[in-house]
Backbone as a ProteinNet text record, in pm:
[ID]
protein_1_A
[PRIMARY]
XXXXXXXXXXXXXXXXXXXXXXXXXXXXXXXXXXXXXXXXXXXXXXXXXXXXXXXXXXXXXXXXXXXXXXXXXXXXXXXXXXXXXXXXXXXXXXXXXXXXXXXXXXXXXXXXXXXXXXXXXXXXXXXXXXXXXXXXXXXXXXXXXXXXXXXXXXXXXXXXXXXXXXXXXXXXXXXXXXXXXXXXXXXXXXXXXXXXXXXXXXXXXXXXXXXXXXXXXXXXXXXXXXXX
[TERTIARY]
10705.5	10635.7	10529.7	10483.5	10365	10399.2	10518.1	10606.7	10598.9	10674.1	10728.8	10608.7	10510.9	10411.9	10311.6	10340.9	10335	10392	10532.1	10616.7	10587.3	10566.5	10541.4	10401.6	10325.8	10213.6	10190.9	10324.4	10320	10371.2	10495.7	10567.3	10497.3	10409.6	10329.7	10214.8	10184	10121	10151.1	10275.4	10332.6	10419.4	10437.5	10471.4	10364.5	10273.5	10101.6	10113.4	10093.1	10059.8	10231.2	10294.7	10415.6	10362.9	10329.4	10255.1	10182.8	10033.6	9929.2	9991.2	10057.6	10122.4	10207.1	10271.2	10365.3	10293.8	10145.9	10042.9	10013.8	9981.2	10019.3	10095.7	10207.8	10340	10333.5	10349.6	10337.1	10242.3	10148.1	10065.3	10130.8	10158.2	10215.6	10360.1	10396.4	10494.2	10442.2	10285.7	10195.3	10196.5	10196.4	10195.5	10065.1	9915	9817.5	9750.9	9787.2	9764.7	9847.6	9946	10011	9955.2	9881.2	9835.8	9714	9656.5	9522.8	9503.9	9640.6	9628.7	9675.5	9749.6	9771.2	9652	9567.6	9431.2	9354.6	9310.9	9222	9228.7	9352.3	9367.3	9359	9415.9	9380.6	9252.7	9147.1	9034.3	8930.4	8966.2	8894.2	8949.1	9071.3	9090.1	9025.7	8982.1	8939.3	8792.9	8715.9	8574.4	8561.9	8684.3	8650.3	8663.4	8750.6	8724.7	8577.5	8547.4	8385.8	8287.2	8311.4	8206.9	8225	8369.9	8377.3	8483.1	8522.2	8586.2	8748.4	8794.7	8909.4	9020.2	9132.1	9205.3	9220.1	9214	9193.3	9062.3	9010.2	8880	8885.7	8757.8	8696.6	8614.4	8585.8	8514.5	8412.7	8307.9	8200.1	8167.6	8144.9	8080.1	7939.9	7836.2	7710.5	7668.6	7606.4	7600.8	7432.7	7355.1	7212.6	7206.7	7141.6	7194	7033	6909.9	6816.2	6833.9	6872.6	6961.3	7026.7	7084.3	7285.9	7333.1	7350.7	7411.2	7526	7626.2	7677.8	7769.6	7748.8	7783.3	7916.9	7973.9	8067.9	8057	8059.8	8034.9	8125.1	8189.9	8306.6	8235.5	8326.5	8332.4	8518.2	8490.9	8653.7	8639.4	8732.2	8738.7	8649.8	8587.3	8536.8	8369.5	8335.9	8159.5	8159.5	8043.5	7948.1	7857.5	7849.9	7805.5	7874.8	7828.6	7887.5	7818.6	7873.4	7804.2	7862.3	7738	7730.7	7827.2	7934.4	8023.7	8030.6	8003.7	7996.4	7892.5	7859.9	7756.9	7795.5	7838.5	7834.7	7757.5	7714.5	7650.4	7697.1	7623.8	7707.5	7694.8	7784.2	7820.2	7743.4	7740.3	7652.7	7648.7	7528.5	7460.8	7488	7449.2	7525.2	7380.5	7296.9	7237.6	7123.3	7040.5	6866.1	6898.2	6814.6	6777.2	6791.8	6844.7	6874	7012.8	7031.4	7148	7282	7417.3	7452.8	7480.3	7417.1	7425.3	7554.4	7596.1	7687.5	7761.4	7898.4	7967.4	7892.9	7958.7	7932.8	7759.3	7678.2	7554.6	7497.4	7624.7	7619.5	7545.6	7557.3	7480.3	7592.4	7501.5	7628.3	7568.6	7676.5	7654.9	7527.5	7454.2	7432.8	7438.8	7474.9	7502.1	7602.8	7667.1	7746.5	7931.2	8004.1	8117.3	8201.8	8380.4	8492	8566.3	8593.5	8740.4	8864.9	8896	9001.3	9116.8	9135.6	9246.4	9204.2	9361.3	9338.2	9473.6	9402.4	9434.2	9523.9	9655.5	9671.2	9714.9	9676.4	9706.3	9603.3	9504	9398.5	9341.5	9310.3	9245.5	9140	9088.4	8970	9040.8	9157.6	9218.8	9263.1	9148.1	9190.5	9101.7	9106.9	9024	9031.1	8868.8	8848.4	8828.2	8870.1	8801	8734.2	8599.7	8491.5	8519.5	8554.3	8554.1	8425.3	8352.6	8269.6	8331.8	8232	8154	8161	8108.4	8057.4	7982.4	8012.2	7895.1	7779.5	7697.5	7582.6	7576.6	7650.6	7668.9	7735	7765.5	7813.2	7755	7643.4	7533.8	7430.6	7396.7	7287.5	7348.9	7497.1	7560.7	7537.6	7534.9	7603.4	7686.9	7747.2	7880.1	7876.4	7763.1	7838.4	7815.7	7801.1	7838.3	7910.3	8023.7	8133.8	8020.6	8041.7	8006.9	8050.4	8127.2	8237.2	8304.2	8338	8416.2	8442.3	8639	8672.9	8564.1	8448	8361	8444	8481.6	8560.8	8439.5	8515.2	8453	8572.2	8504.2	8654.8	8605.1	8675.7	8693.2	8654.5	8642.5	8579.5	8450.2	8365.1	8209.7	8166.7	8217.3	8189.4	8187.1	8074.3	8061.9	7988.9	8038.1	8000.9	7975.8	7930.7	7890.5	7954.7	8035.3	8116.8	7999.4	8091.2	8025.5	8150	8121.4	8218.6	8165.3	8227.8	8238.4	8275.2	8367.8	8431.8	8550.1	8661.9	8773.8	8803	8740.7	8817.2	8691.6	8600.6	8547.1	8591.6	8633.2	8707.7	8832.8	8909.9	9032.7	8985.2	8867.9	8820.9	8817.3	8748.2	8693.2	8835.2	8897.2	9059.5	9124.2	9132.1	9247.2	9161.9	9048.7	8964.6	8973.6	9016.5	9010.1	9196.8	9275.1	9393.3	9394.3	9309.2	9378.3	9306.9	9190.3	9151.4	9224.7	9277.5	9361.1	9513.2	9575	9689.4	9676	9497.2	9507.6	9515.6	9509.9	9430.7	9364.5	9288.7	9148.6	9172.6	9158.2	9216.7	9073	8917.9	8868	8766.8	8714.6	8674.5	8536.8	8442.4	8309.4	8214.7	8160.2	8112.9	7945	7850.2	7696.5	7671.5	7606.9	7591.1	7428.4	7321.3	7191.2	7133.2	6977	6929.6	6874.6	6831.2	6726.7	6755.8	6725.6	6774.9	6690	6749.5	6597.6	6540.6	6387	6308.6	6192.6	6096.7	5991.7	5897.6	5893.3	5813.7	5855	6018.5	6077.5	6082.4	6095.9	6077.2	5957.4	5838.4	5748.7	5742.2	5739.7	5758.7	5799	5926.9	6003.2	5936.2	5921.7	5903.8	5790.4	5690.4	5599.4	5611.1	5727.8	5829.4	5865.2	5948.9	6073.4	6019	5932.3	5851.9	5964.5	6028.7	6150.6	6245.2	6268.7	6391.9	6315	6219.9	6130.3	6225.8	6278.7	6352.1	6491.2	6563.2	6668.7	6681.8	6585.8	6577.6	6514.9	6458.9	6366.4	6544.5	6575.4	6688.1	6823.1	6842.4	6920.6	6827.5	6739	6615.2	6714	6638.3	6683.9	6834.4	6904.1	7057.1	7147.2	7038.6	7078	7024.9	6892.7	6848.9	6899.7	6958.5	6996.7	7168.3	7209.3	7324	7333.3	7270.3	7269.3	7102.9	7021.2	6933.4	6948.9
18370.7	18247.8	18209.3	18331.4	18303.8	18230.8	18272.8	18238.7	18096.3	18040.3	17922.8	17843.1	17882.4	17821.7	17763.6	17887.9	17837.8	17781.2	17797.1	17706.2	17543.4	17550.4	17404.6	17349	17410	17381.9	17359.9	17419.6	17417.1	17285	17285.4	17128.4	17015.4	17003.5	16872	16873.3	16964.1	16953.9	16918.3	16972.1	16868.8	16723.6	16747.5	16577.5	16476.1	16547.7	16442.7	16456.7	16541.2	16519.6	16489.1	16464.9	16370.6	16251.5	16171.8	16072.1	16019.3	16071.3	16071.1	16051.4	16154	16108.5	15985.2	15909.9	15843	15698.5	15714.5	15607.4	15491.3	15567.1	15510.6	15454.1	15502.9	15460.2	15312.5	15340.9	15188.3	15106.2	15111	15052.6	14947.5	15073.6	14985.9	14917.6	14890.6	14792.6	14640	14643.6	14523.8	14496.2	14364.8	14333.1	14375.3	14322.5	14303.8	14457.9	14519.1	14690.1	14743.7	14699.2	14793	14734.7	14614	14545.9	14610.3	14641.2	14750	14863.9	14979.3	15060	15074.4	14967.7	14927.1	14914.3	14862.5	14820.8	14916	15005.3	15076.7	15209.2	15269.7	15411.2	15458.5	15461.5	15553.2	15589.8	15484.6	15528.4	15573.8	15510.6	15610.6	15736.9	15785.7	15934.7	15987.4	15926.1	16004	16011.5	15890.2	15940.8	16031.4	16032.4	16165.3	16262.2	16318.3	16419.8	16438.5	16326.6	16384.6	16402.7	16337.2	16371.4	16470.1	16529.8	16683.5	16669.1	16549.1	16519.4	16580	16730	16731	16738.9	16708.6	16685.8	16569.8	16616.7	16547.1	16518.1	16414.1	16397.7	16273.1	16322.8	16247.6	16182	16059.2	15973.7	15888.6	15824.4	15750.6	15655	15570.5	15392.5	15381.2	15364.9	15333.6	15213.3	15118.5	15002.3	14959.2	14892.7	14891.4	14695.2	14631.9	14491.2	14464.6	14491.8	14448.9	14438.7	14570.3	14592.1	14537.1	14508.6	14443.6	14546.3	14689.6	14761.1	14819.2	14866.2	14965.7	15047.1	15169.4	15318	15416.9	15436.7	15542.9	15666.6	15778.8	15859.5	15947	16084.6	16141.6	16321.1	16384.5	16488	16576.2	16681	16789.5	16885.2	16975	17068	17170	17189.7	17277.5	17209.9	17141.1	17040.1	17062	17113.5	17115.9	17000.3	16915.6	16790.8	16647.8	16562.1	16405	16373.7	16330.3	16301.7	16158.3	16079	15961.1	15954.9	15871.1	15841.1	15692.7	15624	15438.3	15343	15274	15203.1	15047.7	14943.3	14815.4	14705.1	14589.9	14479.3	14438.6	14340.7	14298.2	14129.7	14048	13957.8	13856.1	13839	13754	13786.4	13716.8	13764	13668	13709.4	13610.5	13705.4	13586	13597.5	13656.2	13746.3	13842.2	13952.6	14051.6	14165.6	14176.4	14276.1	14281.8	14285.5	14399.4	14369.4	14248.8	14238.2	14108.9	14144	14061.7	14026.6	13923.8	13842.5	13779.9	13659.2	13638	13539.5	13429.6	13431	13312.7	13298.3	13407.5	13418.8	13457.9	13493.5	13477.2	13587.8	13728.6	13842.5	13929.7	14017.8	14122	14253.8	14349.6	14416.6	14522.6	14604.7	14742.5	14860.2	14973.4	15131.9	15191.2	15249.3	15364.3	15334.7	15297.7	15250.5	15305.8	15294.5	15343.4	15226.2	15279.1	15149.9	15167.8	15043.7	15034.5	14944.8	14890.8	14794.4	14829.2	14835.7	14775.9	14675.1	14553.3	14481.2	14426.7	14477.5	14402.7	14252.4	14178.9	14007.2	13913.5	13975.6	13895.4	13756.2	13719.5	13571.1	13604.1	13702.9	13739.6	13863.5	13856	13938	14059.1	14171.1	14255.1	14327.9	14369.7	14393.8	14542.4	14573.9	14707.4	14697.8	14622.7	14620.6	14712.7	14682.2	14781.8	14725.8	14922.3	14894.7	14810.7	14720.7	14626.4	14579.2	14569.5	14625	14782.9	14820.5	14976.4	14961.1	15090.4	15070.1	15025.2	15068.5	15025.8	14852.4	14806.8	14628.9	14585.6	14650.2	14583.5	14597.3	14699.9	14698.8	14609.4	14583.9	14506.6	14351.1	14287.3	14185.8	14103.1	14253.1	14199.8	14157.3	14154.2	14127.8	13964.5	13896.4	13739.9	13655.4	13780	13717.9	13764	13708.1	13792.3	13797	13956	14021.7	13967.5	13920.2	13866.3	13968.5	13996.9	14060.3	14039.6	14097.5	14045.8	14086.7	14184	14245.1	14292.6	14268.3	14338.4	14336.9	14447.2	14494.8	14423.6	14320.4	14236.8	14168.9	14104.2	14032.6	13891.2	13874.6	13674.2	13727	13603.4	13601.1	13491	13496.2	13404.7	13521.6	13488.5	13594.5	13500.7	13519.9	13511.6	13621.5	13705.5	13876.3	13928.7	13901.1	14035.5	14088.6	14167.5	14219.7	14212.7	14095.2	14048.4	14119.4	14187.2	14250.6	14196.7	14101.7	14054.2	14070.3	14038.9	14083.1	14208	14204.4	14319.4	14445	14412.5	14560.9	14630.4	14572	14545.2	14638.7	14576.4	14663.6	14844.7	14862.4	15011	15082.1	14997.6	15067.4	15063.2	14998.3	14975.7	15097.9	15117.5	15241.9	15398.3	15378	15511.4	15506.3	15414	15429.7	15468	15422.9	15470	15595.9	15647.6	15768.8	15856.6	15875.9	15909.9	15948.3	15793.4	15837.9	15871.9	15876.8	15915	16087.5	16128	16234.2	16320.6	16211.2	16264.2	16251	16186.9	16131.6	16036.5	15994.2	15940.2	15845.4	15884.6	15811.8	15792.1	15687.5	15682.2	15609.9	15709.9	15622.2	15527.5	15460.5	15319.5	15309.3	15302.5	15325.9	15172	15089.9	14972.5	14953.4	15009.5	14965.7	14890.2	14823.5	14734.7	14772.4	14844.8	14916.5	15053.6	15100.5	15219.9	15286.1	15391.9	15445.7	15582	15525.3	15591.1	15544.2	15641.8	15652.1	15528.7	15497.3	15397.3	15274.9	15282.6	15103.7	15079.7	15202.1	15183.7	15116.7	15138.5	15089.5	14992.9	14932.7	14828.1	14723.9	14725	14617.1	14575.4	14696.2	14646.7	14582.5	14590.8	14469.3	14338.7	14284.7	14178.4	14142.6	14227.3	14259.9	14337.1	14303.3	14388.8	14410.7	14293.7	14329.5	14441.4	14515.6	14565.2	14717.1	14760.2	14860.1	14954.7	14969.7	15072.7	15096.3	15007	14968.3	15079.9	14989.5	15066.4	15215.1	15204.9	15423.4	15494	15413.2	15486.7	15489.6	15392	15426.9	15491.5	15535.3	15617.1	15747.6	15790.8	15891.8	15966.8	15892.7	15931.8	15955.5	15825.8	15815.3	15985.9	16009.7	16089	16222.9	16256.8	16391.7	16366.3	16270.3	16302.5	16331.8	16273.2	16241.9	16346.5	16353.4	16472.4	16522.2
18155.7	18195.4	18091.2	17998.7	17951.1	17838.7	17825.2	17640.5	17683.8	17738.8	17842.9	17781.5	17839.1	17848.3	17702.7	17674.6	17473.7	17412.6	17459.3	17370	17416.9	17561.1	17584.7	17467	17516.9	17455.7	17267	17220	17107.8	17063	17133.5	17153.2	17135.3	17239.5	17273.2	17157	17121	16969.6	16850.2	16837.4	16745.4	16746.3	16845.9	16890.6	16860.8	16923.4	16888.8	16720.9	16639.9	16536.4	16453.8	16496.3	16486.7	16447	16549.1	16621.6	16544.5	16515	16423	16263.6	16278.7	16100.9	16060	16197.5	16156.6	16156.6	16202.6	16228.9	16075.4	15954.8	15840.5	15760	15835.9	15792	15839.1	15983.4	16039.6	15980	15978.6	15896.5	15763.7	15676.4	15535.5	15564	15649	15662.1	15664.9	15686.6	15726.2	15540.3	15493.5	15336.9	15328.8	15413.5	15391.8	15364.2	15453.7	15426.1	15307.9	15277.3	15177.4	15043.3	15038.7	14911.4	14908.1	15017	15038	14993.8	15022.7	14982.3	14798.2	14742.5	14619.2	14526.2	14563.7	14486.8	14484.9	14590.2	14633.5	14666.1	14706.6	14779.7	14663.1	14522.5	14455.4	14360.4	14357.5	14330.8	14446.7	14529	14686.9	14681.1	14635.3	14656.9	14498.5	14386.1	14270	14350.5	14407.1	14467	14591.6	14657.9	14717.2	14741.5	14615.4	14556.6	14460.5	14400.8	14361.7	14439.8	14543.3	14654.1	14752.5	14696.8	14754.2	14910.9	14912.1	15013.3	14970.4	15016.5	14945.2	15071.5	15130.6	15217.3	15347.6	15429.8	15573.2	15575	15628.2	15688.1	15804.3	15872.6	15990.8	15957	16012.3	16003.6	16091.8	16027.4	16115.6	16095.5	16161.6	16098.4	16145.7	16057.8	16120.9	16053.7	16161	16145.9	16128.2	16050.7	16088.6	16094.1	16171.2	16191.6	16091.3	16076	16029	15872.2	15835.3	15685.4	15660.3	15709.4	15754.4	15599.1	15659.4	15584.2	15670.7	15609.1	15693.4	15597.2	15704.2	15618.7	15680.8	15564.2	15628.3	15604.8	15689.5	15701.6	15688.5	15648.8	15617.8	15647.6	15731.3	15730.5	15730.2	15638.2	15622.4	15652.1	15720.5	15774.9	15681.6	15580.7	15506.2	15517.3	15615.1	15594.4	15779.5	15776.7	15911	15963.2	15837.8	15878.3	15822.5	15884.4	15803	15692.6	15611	15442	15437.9	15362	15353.9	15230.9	15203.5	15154	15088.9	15173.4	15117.4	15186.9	15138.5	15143.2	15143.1	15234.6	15227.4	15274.1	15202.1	15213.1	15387.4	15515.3	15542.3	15433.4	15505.2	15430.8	15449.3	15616.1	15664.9	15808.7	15884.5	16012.4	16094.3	16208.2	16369.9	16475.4	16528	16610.2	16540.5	16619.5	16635.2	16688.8	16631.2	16666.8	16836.7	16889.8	17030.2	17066	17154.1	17215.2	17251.7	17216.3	17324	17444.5	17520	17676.4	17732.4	17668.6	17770.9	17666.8	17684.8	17616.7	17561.7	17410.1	17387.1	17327.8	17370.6	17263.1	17163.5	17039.6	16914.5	16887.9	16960.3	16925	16871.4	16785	16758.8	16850.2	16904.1	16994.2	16896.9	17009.4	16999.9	17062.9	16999.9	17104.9	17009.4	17090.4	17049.2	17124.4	17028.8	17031.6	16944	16923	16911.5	16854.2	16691	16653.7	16726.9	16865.9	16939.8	16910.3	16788.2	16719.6	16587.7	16501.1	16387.8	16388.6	16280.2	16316.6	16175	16139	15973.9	15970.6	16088	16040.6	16064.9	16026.6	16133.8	16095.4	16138.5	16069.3	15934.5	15916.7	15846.4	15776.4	15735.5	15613.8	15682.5	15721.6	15794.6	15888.7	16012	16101.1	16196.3	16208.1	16298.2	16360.4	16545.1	16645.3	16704	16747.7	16803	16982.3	17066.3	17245.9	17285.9	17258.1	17315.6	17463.4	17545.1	17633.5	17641.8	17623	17692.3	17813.5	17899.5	18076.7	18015.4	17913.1	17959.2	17906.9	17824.8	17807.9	17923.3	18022.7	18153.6	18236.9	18244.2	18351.8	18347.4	18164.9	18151.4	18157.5	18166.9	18168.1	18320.1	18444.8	18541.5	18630.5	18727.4	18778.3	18751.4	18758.5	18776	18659	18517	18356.7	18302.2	18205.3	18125	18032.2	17977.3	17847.8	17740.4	17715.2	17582.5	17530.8	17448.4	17376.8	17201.6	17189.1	17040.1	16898.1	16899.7	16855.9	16712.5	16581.2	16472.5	16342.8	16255.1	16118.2	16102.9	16003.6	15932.8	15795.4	15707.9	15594.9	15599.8	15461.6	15509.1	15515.6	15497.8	15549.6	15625.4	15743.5	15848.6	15975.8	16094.2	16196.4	16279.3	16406.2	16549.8	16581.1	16594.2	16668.2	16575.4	16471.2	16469.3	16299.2	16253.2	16137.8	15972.7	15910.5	15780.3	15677.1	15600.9	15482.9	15378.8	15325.1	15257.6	15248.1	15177.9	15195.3	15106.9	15028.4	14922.7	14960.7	15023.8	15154.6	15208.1	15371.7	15447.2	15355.5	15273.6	15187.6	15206.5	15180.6	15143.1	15287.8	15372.6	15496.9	15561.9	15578.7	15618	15610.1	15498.7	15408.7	15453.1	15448.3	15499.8	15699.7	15715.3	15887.3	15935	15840.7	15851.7	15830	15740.9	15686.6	15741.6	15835.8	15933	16054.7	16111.8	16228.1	16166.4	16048.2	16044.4	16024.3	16040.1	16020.1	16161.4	16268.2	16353	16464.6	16389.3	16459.2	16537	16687.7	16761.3	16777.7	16805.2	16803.8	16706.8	16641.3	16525.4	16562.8	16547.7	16625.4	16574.7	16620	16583.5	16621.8	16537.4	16607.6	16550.9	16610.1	16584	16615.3	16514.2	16567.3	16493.1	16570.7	16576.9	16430.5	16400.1	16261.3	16241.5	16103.4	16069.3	16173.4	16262.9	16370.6	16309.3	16227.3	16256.2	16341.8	16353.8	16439.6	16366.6	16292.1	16222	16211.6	16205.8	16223.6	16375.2	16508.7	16644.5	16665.2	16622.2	16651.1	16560.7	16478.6	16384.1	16442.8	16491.2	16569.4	16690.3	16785	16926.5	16899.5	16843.8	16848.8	16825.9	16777.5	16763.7	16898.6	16927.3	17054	17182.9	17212	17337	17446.3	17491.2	17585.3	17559.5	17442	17408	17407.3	17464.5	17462.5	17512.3	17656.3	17694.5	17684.1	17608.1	17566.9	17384.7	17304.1	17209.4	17218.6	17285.5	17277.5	17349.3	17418.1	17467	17348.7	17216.7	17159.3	17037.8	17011.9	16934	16941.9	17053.5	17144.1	17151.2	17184.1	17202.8	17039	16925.2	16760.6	16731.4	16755.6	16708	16734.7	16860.5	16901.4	16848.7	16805.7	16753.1	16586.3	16564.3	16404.7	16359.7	16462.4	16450.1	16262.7
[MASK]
++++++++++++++++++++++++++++++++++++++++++++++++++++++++++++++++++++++++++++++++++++++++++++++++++++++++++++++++++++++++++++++++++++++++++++++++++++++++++++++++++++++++++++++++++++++++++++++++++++++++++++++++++++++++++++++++++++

């Protein structure tokens, strides 16, 4: 029974990473991805190997909306922590500092979120949808307001909430989020905050933003014990 039981278990493991591997593939059947990985996959793999990135790796997106920077983050089975890897402009901004609350008000989200689409035809070249709403954007929404949605890391520099890179960005962060989940990685996490959080831009802001007091100490807090 016990064998039985391994062998099942061995099965369904490689079926999944069946699965996972055949994720890229699909991918480059898309023109827009395979012209992506044409331009770009092979000097992203000479930099990360200098940055010590050698095989499989996992990945992170951290987003800062005051900066309008955002960073990818890369950890391999041989690294105990995430190492900053790339560094992009955003392109251009949509809305103020603060959370979005409800359709249609031109905020870009904040918290702690998951790339749930990729997208190779998108109107904006190519796209990472972020799970927008999370519970706590639906608690602070309400039952009798839609949250909105459609939240993407995409190409172009035009944005309603979302966050535009450019197109030939977008190309880099693309090819590093495939090759992530074709490794694997099923969820690919997404931190979207208001300011880089330290203890000095927390207080910096809220004297601006007095409303966003327990909102922000609470993503302080939750940034800090993860990324600690």
């Amino acid at each position: 029974m016990k064998r039985l039981i391994k062998l099942l278990c061995l099965l369904a493991m490689t079926t999944t990473a069946m699965a996972q591997s055949g994720f890229k593939e699909s991918q480059l059947k898309f023109e827009r991805v395979k012209e992506a990985y044409d331009q770009k996959w092979a000097t992203l793999q000479q930099d990360l190997l200098k940055a010590g990135f050698k095989g499989d790796f996992k990945l992170k997106i951290m987003a800062y909306k005051a900066e309008g920077k955002l960073e990818l983050w890369l950890k391999t089975a041989s690294h105990t922590r995430y190492k900053l890897f790339r560094t992009y402009d955003f392109c251009a901004h949509s809305g103020t500092l603060g959370p979005k609350v409800i359709e249609g008000d031109g905020q870009t989200p904040e918290g702690f979120y998951k790339i749930n689409v990729f997208n190779p035809m998108s109107s904006f070249h190519l796209s990472l949808g972020v799970d927008y709403p999370n519970a706590t954007d639906l608690a602070r929404t309400g039952k009798d307001r839609k949250p909105g949605g459609d939240i993407y890391i995409h190409g172009n520099c035009v944005t309603v909430g979302c966050i535009p890179l450019t197109d030939e960005k977008i190309k880099e962060v693309y090819v590093l989020a495939v090759e992530a989940r074709n490794a694997g990685q099923q969820d690919i996490p997404v931190s979207i905050m208001p300011f880089r959080m330290t203890k000095a831009n927390l207080e910096r802001y809220l004297k601006a933003y007095p409303t966003q007091k327990a909102f922000w100490e609470n993503l302080y807090a939750t940034y800090t014990k993860q990324n600690g």
